[in-house]
Structure formats: C-alpha cells, structure tokens
C-alpha positions as CSV (number, residue, x, y, z in Angstrom):
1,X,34.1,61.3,114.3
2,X,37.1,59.6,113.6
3,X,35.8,57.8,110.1
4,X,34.8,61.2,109.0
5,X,37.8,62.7,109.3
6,X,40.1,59.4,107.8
7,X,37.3,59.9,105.0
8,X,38.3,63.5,104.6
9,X,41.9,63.1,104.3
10,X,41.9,60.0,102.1
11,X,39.4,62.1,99.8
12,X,41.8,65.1,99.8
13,X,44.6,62.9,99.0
14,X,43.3,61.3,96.2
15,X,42.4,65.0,94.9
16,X,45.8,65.8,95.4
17,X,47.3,62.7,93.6
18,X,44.8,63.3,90.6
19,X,45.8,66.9,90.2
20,X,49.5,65.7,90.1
21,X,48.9,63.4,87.8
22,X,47.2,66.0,85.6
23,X,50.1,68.0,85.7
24,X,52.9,65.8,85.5
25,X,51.1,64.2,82.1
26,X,50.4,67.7,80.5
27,X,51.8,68.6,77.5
28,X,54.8,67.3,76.2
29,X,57.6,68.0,78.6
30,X,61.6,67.3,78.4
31,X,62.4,63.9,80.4
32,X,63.5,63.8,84.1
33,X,63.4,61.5,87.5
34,X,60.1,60.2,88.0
35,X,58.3,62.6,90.6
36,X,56.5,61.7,93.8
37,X,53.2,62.7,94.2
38,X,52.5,66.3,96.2
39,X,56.6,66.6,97.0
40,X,58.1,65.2,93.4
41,X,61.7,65.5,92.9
42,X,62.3,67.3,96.3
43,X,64.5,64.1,97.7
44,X,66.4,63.4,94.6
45,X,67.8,66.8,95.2
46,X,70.2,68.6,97.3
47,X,69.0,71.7,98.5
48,X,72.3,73.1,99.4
49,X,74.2,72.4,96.3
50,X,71.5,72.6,93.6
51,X,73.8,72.5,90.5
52,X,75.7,69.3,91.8
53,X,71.8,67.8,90.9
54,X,71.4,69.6,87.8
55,X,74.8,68.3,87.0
56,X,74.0,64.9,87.5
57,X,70.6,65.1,86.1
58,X,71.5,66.5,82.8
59,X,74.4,63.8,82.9
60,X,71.5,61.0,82.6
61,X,68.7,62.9,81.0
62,X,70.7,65.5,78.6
63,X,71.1,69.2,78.7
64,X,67.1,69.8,78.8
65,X,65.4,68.2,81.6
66,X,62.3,68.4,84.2
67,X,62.0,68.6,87.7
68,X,58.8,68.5,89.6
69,X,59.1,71.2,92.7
70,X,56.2,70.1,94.5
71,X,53.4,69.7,91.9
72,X,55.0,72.0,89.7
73,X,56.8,71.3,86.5
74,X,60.4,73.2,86.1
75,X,62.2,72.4,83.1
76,X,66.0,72.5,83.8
77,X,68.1,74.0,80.9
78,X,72.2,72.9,81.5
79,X,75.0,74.1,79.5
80,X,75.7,77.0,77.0
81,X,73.9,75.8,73.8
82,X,70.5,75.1,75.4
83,X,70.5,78.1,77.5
84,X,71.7,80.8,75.0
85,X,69.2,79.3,72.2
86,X,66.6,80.4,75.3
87,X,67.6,83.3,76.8
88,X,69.1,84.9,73.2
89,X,68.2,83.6,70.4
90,X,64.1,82.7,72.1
91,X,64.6,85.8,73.9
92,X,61.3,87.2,74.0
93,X,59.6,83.9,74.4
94,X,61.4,82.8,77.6
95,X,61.7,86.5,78.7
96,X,58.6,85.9,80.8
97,X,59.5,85.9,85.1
98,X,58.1,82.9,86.9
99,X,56.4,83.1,90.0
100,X,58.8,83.5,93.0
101,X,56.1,83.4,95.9
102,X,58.2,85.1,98.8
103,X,59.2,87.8,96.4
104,X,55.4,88.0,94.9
105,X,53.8,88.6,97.9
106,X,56.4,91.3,98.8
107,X,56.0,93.3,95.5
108,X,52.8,92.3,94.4
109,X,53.9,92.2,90.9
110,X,55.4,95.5,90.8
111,X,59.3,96.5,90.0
112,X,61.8,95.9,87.3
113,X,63.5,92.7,88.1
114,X,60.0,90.0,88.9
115,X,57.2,92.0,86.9
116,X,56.2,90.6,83.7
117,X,53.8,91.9,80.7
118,X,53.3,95.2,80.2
119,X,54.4,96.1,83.7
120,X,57.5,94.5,83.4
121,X,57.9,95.6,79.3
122,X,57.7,99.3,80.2
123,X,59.6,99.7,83.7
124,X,62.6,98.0,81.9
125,X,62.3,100.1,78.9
126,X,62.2,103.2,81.3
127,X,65.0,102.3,83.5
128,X,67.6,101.7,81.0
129,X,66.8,105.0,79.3
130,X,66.8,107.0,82.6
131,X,70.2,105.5,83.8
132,X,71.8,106.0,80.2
133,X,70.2,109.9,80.3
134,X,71.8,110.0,84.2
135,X,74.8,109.1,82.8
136,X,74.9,104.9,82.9
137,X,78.9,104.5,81.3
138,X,79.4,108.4,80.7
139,X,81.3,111.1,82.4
140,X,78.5,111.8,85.2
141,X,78.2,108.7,86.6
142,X,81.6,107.8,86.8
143,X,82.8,110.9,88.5
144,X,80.1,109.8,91.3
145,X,82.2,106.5,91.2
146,X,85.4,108.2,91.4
147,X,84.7,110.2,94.3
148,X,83.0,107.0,96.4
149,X,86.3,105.0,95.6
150,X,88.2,107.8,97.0
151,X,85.9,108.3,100.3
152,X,86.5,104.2,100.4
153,X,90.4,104.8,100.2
154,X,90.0,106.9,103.4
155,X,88.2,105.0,105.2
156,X,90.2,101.9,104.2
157,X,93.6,104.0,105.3
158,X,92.1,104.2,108.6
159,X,92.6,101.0,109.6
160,X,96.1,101.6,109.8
161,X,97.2,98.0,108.1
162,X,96.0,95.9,111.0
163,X,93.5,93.3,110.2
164,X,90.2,94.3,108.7
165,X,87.1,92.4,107.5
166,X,86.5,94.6,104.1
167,X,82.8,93.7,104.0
168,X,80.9,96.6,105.6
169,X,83.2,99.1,103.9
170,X,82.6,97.5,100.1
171,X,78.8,97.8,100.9
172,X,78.6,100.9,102.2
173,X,80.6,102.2,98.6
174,X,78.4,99.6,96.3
175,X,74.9,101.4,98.5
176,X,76.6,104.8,97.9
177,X,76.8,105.1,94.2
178,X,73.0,103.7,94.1
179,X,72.1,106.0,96.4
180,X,73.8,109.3,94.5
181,X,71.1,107.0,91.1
182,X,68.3,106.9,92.6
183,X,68.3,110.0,95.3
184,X,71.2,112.3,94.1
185,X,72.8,112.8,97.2
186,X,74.9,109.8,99.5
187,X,75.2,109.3,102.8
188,X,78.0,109.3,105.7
189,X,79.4,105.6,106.4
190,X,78.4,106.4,109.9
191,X,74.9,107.8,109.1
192,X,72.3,105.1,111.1
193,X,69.6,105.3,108.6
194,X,72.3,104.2,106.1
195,X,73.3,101.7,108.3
196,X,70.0,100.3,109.2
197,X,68.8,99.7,105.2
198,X,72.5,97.9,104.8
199,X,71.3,95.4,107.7
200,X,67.9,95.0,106.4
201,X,69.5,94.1,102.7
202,X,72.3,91.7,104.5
203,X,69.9,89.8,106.5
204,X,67.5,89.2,103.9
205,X,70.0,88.3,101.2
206,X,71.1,85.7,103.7
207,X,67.1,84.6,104.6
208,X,66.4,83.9,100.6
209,X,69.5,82.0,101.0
210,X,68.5,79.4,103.4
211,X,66.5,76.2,102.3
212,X,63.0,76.7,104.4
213,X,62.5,80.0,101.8
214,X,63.3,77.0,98.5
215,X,60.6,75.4,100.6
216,X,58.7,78.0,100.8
217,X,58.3,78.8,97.7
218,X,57.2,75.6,96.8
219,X,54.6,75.3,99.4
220,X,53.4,78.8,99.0
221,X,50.8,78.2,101.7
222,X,53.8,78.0,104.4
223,X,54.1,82.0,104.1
224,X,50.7,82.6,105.3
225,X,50.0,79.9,108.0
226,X,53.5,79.4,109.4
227,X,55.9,81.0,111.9
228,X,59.5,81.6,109.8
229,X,62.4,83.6,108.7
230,X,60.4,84.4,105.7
231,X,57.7,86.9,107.9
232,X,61.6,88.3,109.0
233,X,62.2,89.3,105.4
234,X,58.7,90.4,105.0
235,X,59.5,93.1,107.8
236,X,62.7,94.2,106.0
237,X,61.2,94.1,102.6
238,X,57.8,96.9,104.1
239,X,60.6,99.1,106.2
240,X,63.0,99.7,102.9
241,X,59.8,100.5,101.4
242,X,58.9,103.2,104.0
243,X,61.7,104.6,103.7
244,X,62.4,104.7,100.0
245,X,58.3,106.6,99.9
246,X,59.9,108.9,102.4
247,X,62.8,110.1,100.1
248,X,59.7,109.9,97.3
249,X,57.3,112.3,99.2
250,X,59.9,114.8,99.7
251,X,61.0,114.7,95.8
252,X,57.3,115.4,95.1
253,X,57.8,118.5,96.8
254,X,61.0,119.7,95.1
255,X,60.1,118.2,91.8
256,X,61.0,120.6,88.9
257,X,59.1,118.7,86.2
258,X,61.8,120.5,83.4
259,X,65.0,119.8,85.7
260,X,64.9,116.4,87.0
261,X,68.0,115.4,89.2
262,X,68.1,111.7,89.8
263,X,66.0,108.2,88.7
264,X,62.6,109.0,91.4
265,X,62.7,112.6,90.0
266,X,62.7,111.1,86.2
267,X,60.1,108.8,87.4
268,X,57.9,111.3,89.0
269,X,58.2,113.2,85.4
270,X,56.8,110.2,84.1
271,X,54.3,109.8,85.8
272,X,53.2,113.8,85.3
273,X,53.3,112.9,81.6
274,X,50.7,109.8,81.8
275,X,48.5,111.1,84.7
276,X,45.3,110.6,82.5
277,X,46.3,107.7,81.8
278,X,44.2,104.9,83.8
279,X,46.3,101.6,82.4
280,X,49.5,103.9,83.0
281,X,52.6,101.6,84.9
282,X,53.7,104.8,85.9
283,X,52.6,104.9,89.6
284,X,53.9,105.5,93.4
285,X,53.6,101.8,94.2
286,X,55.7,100.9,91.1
287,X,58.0,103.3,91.8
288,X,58.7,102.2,95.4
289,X,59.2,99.0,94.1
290,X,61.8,99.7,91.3
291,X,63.9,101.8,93.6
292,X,64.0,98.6,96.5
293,X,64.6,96.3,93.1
294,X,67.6,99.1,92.0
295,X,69.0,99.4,95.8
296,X,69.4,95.7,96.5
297,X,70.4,94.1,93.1
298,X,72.8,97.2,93.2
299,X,74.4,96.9,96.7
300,X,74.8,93.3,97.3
301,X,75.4,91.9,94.0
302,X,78.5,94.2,93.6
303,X,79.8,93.9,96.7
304,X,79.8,90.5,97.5
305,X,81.8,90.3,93.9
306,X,84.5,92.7,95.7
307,X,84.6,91.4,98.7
308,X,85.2,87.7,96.8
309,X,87.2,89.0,94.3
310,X,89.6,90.6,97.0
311,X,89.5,86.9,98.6
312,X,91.2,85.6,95.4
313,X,93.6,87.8,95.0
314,X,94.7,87.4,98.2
315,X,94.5,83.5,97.2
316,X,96.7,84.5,94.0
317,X,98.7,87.0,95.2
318,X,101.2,86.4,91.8
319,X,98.1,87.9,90.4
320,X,97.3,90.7,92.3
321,X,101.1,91.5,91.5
322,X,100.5,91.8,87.4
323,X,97.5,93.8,88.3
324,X,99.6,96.1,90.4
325,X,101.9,95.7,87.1
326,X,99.6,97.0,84.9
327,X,98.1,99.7,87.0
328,X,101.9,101.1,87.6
329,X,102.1,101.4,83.8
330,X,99.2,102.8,82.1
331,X,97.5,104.6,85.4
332,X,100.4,105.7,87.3
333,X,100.2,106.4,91.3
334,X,98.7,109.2,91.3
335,X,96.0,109.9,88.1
336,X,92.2,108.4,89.7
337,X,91.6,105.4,87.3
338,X,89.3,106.0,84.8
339,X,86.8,103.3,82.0
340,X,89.3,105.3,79.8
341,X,91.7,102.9,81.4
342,X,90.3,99.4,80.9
343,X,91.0,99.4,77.0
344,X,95.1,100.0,77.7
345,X,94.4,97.4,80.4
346,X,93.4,94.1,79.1
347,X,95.4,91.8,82.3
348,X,93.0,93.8,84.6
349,X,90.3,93.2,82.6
350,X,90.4,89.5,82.1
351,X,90.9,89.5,85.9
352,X,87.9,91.3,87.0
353,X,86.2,88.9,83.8
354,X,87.7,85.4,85.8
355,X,86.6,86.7,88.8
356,X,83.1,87.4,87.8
357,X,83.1,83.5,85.7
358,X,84.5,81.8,89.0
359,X,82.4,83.8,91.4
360,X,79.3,82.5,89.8
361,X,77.2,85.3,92.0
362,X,73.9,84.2,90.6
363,X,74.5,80.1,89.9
364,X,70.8,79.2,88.8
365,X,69.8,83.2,87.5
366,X,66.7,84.2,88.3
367,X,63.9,81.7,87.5
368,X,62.3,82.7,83.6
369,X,59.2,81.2,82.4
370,X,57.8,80.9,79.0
371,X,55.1,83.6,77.8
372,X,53.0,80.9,75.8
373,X,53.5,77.4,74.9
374,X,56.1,76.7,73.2
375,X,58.2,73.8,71.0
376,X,61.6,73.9,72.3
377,X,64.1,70.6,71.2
378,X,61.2,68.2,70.4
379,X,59.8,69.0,73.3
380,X,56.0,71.0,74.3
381,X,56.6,73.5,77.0
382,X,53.3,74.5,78.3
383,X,52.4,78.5,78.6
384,X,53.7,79.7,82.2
385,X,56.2,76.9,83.0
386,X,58.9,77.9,85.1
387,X,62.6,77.4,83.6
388,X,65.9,77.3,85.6
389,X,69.1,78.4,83.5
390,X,72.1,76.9,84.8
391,X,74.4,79.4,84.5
392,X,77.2,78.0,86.5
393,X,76.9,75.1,83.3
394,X,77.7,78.0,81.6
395,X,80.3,80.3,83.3
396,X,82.3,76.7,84.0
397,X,82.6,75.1,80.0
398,X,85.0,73.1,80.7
399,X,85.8,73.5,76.7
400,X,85.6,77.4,76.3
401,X,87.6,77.4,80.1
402,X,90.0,74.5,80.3
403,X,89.8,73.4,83.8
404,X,87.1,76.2,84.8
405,X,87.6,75.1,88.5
406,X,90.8,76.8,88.4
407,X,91.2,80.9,88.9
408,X,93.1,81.8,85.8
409,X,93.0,85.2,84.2
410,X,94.3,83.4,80.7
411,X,90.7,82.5,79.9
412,X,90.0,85.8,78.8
413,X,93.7,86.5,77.1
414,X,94.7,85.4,73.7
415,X,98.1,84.4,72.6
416,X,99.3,88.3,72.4
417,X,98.3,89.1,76.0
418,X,95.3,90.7,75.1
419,X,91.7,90.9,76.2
420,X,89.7,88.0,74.8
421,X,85.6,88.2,75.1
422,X,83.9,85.3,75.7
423,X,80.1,84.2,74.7
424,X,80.3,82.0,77.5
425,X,81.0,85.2,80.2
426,X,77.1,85.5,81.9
427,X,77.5,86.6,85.0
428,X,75.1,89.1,84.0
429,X,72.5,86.7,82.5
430,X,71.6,87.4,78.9
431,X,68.8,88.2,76.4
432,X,65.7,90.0,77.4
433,X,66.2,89.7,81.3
434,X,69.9,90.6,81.4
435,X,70.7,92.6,84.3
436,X,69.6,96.7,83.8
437,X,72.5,97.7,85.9
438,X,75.2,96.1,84.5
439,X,77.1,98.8,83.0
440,X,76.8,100.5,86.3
441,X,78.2,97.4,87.9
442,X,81.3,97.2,85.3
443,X,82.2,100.5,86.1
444,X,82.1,99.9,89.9
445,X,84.0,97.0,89.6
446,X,86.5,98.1,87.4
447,X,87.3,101.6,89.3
448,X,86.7,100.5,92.6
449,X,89.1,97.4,92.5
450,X,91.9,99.3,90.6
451,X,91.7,102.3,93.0
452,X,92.3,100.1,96.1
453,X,95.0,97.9,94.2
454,X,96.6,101.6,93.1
455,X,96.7,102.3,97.1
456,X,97.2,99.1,98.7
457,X,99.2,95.6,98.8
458,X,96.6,92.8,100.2
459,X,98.0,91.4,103.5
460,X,96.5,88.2,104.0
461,X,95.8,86.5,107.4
462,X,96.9,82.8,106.2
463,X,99.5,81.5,103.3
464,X,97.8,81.8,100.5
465,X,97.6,77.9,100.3
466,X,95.2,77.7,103.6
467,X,93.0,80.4,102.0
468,X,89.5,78.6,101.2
469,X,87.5,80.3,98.6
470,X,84.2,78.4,98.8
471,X,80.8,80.0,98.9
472,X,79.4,79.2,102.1
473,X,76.1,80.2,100.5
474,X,74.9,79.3,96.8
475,X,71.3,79.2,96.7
476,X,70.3,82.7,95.2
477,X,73.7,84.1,96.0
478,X,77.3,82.8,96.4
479,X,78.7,84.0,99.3
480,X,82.4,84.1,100.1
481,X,83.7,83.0,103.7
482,X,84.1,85.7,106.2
483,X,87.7,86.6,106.5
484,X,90.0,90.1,107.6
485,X,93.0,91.0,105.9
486,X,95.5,94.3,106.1
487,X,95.0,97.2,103.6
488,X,99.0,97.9,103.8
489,X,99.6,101.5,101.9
490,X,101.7,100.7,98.9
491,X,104.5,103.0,98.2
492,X,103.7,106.3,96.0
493,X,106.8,107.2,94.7
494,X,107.0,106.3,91.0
C-alpha cells in the first residue's frame, strides 16, 4: 500500500511542477525573483507589509515586475508613470477585475465593484447615472449630508468632553447617508438591526485583512475544505444579503414605476424596462449584490478616513488650528457648511487632500487584470493576468511630495496659498475602475470634518508627540490605531 501511495504523490507532484513550469514560461512576462514551484514568491514576501516588497522588488527589477502567488503570474506595476499609462491612458484594457476568490464565491460574479464584461460594463454605467439623477454632488444629496453631520454633532455633544473613541459614531454617519442612497430613509444610532449590519461590515473588513484570507486566495481550495475566519465572513457576507432582499421585497410592493425614490427603486425600474430581456444584467441577485458592494465600500472606506484623519489632526494640532482659521472666516459659527464652501477654502481642502495621500486607505487598489493579451513596456502580458497597482508608489512620490512620509498640507498649496491638484492624488484609484462613489465620499468628507471642526476643539489623550499614526492594518485596508479623545465644544460667539 505504501508504494502506491509514494507513487501517487510523486506523480501528482511532478504534474504540479510541470504545470508551473508551463505557466511561469508563458508568454513574455516583466522580470521578477525566480518562483518556487506550487508556493513561488510566497517567502520572498512579507505578508504584513506588502509594499515594503514591491518597494524593494521594483528597486532591483524596475517599476514593472512579476510575482508568482502560488502558480499564478501577478505583474506588479510601482510608481506613477507605469501605473497611470495602465489604469488611464490603457484604461479599458486593464479595466478588466481579477479573480478575488473569497469575494467570488460570495458574489458569484455579480455587483459593481468585482464584476467584469457585460455585467460589470452596465451595472457601472447604471450606478453612476442613478446616483448623479439621486443627486450625487447636487442640492439633494447634500442636504441628506447636512442633516447626518448635524444628528452626529448631537450625539458627539453628548459625551460631554470626556474621552471618547470616535469610531462607532463616524460609522454610524458614513452607514447613514448610504442608507438615506440606497433605501431613502436612515436609521436611529441605537436601532439593533443598524447596529448588527455595522458589526457584520467591521468584522469582515478586519477578516479580509488578515494574512490566512491572502492565503486563501491563493490556495482557493482552502475555502472549501478548511475550517477559517473566511467561512466567518461567508456568514456576514449571506446575512447583509438577507437583509438588503428584505428592504428589496418590500420596495417591490411600494414601487411606483413613474416615481422612483432611492437607488433599489431605480433599479427595480430597470429591471421593469428589460423584463423580456433574457441576457438582461438587470436582476434581483444583481441587485442584492450592488447594494452590499454600495453599503460597505461606502461605510468603511469613509469612515476609517475620518476616524484617521481626526487622529492627525490631533497629531498636528497647529493644523487643526488653520482649519479652525479658515472655517471662522468664510463659514462663520453658525451657517451648516456647504460644497459651496470648499472653493473659498483651499487650506481645508489640501488638508482633507493630505489626509487622503498619507492615509493610503486602499495601498495595493483592488487587483485589475487585463481583458486580452497585451504588449505593455516590451513586455507580453497574457489575456486574464492579474495586475497589482501600487498605489501607495503613487500617493508617496517622493518628487511630486517632498518627503511624502511627512503630514503636510503644503503638497496641495502653491506659492499663493491656494489649492493645488495633483495627478499623483489616487486615493480613489483612476481610469475605468475609479471608485463610483467618490463624489459621494468628497462631500462626506468635506462636510462632515468641517461640521465637527466648526463645533469642536480636538482634546487629545497624549502630547501630540506620543501620538502614533500607523496603520495597524494595511493589507486591503489601512487601519488607524484605536484611540479616545474629547470632543470639547468650541466657543460660538463670533
């Protein structure tokens, strides 16, 4: 018995090291490290600081490179040049979404933000008309804002100036305003179904953060056979789902086909339209899957940004003074800030800007792939490949931001004092794939920050010296250290 099964492994081994070999010699891909077979590149990097690798690797191997992830070819792109001649000027080439196995399995190819083709094509197109129509940047949707930064005022005065860990309050305003997108109506801080979806969100945001999901995903097979955090996620993932198809059954009931009120009622109106339609991506299943794509891109990315962004202020607090400055001059005490605002407001703005570059909320993006083979720098990259897009190589240029490691408002002010854009700024992403909501999240940021900053000095806990600002996550998400601080009511006279 024994022979037969030392035969059977040596035979599936040698399988194994052939089909490597087929892949690592196909086509003509950028240089990298020399993979091992079945697990190639996986020791050469560190899982819990990814870019430190890309750093080093583009260091030897130059600012287009490939790593094997298992048996599977990834070609690395590092810096601004290569990865804005992908993602913008080879837009629709690269626009394609590579295969994110966890996620996959959840959706099943459905949703906005890991479709691809025609699915992918058309629920973008849809979603960015629906949330311009629902007022994405206009007078609708930012009085929805408005009134969620107040109700977040309150809540923040009722901690009385003693210390507070600002991180359940941020999400509950961030889940709010998606909530008034997708469903029209928002719920009570205290409400338990709201606060049951915000703990489902958290804890899986901090699952796809840990390294057995990177493994995961490489080893596909591991989801199916093996006990794991990931079957945790899976569990979140099916009950946000049930409850989103809840709130989608009772809109089919209410739905007036010539009145629609919010993005599942626009949807459903769709879907009316194209009902004879057999190849239509118009369905209940895509649907549910867009809305969960809309609700946790929306509530986590934005939040974590405020909740970080109120760390480094509290870091900065000379800072936090100009904002103050600013807000005192053009806003006053008293008027709700408005986008009208920003433009008079350009400190603010390159605040919220620096904030967003050093934050670096999504350091790797989302992984693209390429729709067919292409020829990219001399190099062959085969139909499907996956393709990583540094964008902390990006967001930290050491030439378009002198020492980037540094929080410093003045890389997004000219000589004047005014606001400076910057090609560099991707927080967002760019090109095809750039993020649907990020007007929406502009305007959150913007109103939200300067409403509490109108209200409130920013007590910290420590001197500002012995505040650390590292992410204590940055695999899929930077995450800033827990901390507490005191929302002190600033004085209203003036």
């Amino acid at each position: 018995m024994e022979p037969i099964v030392v035969l059977v492994f040596c035979l599936s081994s040698l399988l194994l090291v052939s089909l490597w070999r087929q892949s690592y010699r196909k086509g003509r891909l950028p240089p990298g490290p020399t993979p091992l077979p079945i697990i190639g590149n996986l020791l050469q990097l560190d899982m819990k600081d990814m870019n430190n690798s890309f750093r080093n690797f583009s260091k030897a191997y130059g600012p287009v490179f490939t790593l094997y992830f298992g048996m599977k070819p990834t070609v690395v792109l590092h810096g601004y040049e290569a990865v804005k001649e992908a993602l913008t000027d080879l837009g629709e080439e690269f626009s394609g979404r590579s295969d994110y196995p966890l996620i996959d399995k959840a959706n099943k190819g459905f949703g906005v933000v890991f479709s691809n083709g025609k699915t992918w094509k058309e629920t973008r197109r849809f979603s960015l008309m629906t949330l311009r129509n629902f007022g994405m940047g206009k007078r609708s949707m930012e009085d929805r804002v408005q009134e969620e930064a107040q109700t977040l005022l309150e809540e923040l005065r009722k901690t009385n100036a003693l210390p507070y860990d600002p991180a359940f309050i941020l999400k509950c305003a961030s889940c709010n305003v998606i909530c008034s997108v997708l469903f029209k109506s928002r719920f009570d801080y205290a409400d338990q179904i709201f606060l049951n979806l915000m703990e489902k969100f958290e804890e899986n945001i901090k699952i796809l953060n840990t390294p057995w999901i990177q493994v995961c995903n490489i080893f596909p097979i591991l989801l199916d056979y093996f006990p794991g955090s990931h079957n945790r996620f899976f569990k979140n993932y099916n009950d946000v789902r049930h409850f989103i198809l809840e709130k989608i059954k009772e809109h089919q009931q209410s739905l007036d086909l010539n009145n629609p009120q919010d993005f599942i009622d626009y949807f459903l109106v769709k879907m009316e339209q194209e009902k004879h339609n057999q190849e239509s991506s118009f369905t209940v299943e895509n649907l549910v899957n867009t809305a969960n794509d809309l609700f946790g891109a929306g509530t986590e990315t934005t939040s974590t940004t405020l909740r970080y962004g109120l760390l480094l202020l509290m870091k900065h607090p000379e800072v936090a003074a100009k904002v103050q400055e600013e807000i005192d001059r053009v806003v006053g005490r008293h008027k709700r800030p408005s986008m009208q605002d920003r433009a008079r407001m350009p400190y603010t703005n390159a605040v919220l800007h620096e904030m967003q570059r050093i934050i670096d909320i999504v350091p790797m993006n989302l992984p693209h792939a390429v729709n067919h083979g292409i020829q990219f720098r001399n190099y062959f990259i085969p139909k499907g490949t996956t393709i990583l897009t540094s964008l902390t190589s990006v967001l930290y240029d050491n030439k378009e931001f002198p020492n980037p490691e540094i929080f410093d408002p003045g890389h997004f002010l000219d000589e004047c004092g005014q606001f400076k854009r910057s090609d560099y700024f991707m927080a967002f992403s760019a090109g095809k794939r750039i993020c649907v909501g990020e007007g929406l999240a502009r305007m959150e940021l913007f109103i939200f920050l300067t409403t509490i900053l109108q209200n409130f000095n920013l007590k910290p806990m420590l001197d500002p010296n012995e505040i650390d600002v590292t992410s204590v996550a940055s695999g899929l998400v930077s995450v800033p250290p827990s901390y507490q601080l005191c929302f002190v009511p600033a004085r209203t006279d003036g």
